[in-house]
C-alpha positions as CSV (number, residue, x, y, z in Angstrom):
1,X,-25.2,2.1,21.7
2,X,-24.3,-0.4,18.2
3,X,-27.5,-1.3,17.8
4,X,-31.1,0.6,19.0
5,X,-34.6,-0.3,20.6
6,X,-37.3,-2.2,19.3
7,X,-39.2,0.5,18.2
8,X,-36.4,2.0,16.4
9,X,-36.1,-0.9,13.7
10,X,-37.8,-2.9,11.2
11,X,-37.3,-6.3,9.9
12,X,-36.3,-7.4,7.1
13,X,-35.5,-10.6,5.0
14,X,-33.8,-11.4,1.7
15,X,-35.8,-14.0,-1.0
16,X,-34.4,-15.4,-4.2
17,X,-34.6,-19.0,-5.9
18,X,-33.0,-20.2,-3.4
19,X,-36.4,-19.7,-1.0
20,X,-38.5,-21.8,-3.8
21,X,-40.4,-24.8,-2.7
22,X,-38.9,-28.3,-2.9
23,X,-35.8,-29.0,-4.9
24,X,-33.7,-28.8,-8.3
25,X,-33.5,-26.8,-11.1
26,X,-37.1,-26.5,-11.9
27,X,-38.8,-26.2,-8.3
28,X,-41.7,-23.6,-8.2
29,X,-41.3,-21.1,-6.3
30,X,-43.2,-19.7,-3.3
31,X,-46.4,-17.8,-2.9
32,X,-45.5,-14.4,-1.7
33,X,-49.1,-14.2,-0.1
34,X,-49.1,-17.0,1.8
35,X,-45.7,-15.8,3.4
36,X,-46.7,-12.6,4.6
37,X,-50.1,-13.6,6.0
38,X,-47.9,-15.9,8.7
39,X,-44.8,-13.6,9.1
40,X,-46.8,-10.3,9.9
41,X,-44.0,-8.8,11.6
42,X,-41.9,-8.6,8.3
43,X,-41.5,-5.3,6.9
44,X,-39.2,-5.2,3.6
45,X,-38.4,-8.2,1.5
46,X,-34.8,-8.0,-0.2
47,X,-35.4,-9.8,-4.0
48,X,-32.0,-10.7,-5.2
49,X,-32.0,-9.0,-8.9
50,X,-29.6,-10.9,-10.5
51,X,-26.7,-14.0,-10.2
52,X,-23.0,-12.7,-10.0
53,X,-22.5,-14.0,-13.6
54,X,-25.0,-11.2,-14.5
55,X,-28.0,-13.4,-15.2
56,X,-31.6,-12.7,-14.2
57,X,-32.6,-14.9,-11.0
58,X,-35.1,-17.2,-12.3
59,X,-37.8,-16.0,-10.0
60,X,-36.9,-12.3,-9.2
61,X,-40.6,-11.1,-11.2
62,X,-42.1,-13.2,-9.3
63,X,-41.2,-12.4,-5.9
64,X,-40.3,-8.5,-6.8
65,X,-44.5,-8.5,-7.6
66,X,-45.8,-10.8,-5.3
67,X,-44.6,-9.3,-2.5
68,X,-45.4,-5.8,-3.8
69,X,-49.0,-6.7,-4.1
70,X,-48.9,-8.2,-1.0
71,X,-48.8,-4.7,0.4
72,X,-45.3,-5.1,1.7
73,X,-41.6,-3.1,0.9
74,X,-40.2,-4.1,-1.6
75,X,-36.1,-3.8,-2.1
76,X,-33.4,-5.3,-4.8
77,X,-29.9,-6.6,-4.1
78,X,-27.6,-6.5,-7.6
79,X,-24.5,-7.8,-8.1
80,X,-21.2,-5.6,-9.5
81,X,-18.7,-7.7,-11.9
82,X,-15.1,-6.9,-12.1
83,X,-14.4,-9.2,-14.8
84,X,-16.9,-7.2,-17.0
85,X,-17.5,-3.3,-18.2
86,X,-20.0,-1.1,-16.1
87,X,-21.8,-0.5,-18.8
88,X,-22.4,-4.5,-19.6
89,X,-23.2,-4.4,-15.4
90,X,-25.8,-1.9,-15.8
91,X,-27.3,-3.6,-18.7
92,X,-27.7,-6.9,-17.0
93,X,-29.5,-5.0,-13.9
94,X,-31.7,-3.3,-16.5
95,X,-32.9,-6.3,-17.9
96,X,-33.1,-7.9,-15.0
97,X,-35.7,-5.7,-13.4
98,X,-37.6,-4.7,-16.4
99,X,-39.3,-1.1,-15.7
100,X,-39.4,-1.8,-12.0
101,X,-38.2,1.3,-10.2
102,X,-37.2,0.1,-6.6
103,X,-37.0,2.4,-3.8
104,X,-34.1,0.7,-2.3
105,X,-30.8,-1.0,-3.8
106,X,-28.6,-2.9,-2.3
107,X,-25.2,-3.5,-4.2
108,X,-23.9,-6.4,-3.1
109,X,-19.9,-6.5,-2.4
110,X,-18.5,-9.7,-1.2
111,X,-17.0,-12.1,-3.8
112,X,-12.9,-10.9,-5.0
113,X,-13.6,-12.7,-8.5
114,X,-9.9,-13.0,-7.6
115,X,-9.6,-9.4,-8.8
116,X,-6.9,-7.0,-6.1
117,X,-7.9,-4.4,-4.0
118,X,-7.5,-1.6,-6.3
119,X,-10.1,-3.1,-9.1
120,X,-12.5,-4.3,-6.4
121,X,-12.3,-0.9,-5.3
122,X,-12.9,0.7,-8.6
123,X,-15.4,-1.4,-9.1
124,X,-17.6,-1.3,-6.3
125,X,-17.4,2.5,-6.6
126,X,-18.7,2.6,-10.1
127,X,-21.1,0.4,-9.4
128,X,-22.7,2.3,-6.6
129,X,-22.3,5.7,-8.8
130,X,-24.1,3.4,-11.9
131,X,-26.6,2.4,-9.4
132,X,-27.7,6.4,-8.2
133,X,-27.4,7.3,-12.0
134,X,-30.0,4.5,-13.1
135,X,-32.5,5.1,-10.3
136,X,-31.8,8.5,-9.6
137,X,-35.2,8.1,-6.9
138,X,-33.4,5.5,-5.2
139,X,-31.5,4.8,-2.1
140,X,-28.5,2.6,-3.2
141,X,-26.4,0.7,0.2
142,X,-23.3,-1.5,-0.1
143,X,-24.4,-4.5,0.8
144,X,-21.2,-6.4,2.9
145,X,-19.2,-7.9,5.5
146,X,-16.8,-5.7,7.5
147,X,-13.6,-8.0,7.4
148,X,-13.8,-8.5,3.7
149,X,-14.5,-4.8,3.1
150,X,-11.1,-4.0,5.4
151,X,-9.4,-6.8,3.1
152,X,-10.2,-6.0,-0.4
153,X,-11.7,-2.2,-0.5
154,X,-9.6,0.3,-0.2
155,X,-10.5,3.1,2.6
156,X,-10.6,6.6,2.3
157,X,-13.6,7.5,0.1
158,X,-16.8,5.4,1.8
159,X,-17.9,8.0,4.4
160,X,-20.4,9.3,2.0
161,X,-22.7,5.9,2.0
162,X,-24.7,4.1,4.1
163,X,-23.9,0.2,4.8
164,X,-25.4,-2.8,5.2
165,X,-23.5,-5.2,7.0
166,X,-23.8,-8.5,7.4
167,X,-22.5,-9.8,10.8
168,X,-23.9,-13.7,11.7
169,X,-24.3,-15.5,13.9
170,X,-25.6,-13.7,16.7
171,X,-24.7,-15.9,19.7
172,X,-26.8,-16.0,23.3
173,X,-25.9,-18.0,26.4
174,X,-28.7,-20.9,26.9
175,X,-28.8,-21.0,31.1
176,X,-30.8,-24.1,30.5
177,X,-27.6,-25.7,28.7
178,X,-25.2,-24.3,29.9
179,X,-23.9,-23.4,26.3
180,X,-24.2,-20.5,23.9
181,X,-25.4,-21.0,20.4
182,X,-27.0,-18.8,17.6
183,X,-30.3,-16.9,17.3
184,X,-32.3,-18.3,14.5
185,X,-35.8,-16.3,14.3
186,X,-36.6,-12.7,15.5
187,X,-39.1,-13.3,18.5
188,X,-35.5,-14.2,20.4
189,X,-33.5,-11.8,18.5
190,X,-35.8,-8.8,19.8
191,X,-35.5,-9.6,23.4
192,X,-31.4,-9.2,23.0
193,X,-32.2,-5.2,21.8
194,X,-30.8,-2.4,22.4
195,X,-27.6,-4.3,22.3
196,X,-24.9,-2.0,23.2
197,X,-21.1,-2.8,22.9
198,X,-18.6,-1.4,20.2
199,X,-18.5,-4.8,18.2
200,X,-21.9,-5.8,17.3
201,X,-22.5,-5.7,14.4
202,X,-18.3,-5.5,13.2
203,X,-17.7,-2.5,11.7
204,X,-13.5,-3.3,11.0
205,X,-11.3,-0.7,11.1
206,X,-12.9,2.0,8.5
207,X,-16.9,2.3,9.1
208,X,-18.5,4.1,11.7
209,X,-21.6,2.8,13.8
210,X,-23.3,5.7,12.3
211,X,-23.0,4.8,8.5
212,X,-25.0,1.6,9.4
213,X,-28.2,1.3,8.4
214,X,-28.9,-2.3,8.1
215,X,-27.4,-5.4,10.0
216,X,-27.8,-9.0,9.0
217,X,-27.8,-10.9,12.0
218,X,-28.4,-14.7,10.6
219,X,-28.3,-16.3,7.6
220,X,-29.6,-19.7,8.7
221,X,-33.3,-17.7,10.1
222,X,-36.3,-19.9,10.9
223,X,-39.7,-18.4,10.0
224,X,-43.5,-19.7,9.5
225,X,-43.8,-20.9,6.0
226,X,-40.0,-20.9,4.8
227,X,-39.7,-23.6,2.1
228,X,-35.9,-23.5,2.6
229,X,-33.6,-25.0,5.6
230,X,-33.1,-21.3,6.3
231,X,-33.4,-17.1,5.7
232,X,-31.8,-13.8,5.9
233,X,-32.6,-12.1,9.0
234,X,-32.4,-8.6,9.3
235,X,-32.7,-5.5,11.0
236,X,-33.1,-1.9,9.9
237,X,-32.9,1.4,11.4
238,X,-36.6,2.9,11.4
239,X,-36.2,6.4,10.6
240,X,-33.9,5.7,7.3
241,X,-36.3,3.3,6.1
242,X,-38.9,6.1,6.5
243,X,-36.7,8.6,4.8
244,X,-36.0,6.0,2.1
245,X,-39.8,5.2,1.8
246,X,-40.6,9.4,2.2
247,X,-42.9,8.2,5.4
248,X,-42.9,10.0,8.8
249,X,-39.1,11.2,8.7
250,X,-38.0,11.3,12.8
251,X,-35.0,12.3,12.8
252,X,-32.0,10.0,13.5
253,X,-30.9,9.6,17.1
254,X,-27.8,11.3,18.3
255,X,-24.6,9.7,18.4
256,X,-23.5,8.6,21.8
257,X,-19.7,9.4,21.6
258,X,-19.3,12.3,23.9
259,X,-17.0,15.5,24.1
260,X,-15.5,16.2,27.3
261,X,-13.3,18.8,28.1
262,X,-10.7,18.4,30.6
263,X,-8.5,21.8,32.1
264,X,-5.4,20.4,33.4
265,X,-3.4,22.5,36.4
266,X,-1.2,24.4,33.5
267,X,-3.8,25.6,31.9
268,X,-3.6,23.3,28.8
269,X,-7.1,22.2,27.5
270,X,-7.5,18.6,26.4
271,X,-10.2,17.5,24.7
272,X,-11.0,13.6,25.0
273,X,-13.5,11.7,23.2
274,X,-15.4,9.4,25.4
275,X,-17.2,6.2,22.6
């Protein structure tokens, strides 16, 4: 199975400037309050921590606290930056979150900064080391697409992490139509679960269904309240998401690739594994 039951996930969706109210520079942003009182069902709001240049987003403090006091999970997505030191990386995130501690970090890897393989592969790594060193209490995820991580990271050293992948759209056949098109909000999302095939979400040729622990299924979501054309929609597994938050910890559930054993005539024993 790539991707479990209903009761084995929780949503999730990412906020920034972007999801301010009305348009331009100065727009004000969004009251986290009113958001969660007419989207229940959402468990953990992402707050994007900084721009890729290294900047604060203008209304991370806001949402990061708003949505805290709301009574909701709160996690940060930060951005790595070939083009400058790790150290001047970590000082941006720093600043950016100012004290705040988050439980969960997402490190966001999918821009090149026209940088090759081998420095976009150093540098993700040191980010992600960075991150644990900073927030030592935290769970730190790359946050990325499978085809650009096959492209521009190079393997052999991401078994020990967790992802979160983003794989959009989702696509469902309308019978009414005749024609497929995308999933936009969760209450249709949710009746497509468990979904189980071997490419959903894409996992390219060096992750493992098993490293995933978060899938972004849209990035054009529809939900009550959203200011903005469109959302972040996500799922996460339920039992890391406990772990991460140190709440009733169930343990994972077992891989479904299988052993079988097969004795031929000659004696010979060969061992095939069934995924």
């Amino acid at each position: 199975m790539s991707w479990p039951k209903l009761n084995e996930i929780v949503k999730a969706t990412d906020w920034s400037w972007w999801q301010n109210y009305g348009a331009g520079q100065d727009h004000r942003p969004a009251d986290p309050a009113e958001f969660v009182e007419k989207n229940p069902e959402i468990d953990i709001y992402w707050i994007r921590g900084i721009w890729p240049s290294g900047k604060i987003d203008q209304h991370f403090q806001h949402y990061y606290d708003g949505f805290s006091n709301a009574g909701k999970k709160v996690a940060v997505y930060l951005w790595p930056n070939p083009t400058k030191s790790i150290q001047q990386t970590a000082d941006n995130w720093l600043f950016a979150l100012d004290g705040r501690e988050p439980t969960v970090i997402g490190i966001d890897a999918e821009l090149t900064w026209y940088k090759p393989p081998n420095i976009l592969t150093t540098n993700i790594r040191k980010s992600l080391d960075k991150a644990c060193e900073l927030f030592p209490k935290a769970k730190v995820v790359p946050y990325t697409r499978a085809s650009w991580w096959d492209r521009y990271i190079l393997p052999g050293w991401e078994s020990v992490w967790n992802f979160w992948l983003a794989h959009y759209p989702y696509m469902v056949y309308d019978l009414a139509s005749g024609k497929w098109r995308m999933v936009y909000n969760f209450t249709e999302m949710d009746k497509c679960l468990p979904i189980d095939n071997s490419f959903t979400p894409f996992l390219g040729k060096t992750l493992q269904i098993e490293q995933v622990i978060g899938w972004q299924f849209s990035d054009k979501g529809k939900l009550a309240g959203c200011p903005t054309k469109s959302l972040d929609l996500n799922y996460f597994k339920l039992w890391w998401i406990n772990k991460a938050w140190e709440e009733s910890e169930p343990e994972p559930p077992p891989s479904t690739n299988k052993i079988i054993r097969v004795i031929i005539p000659s004696g010979v024993e060969v061992v095939v594994e069934r995924v």
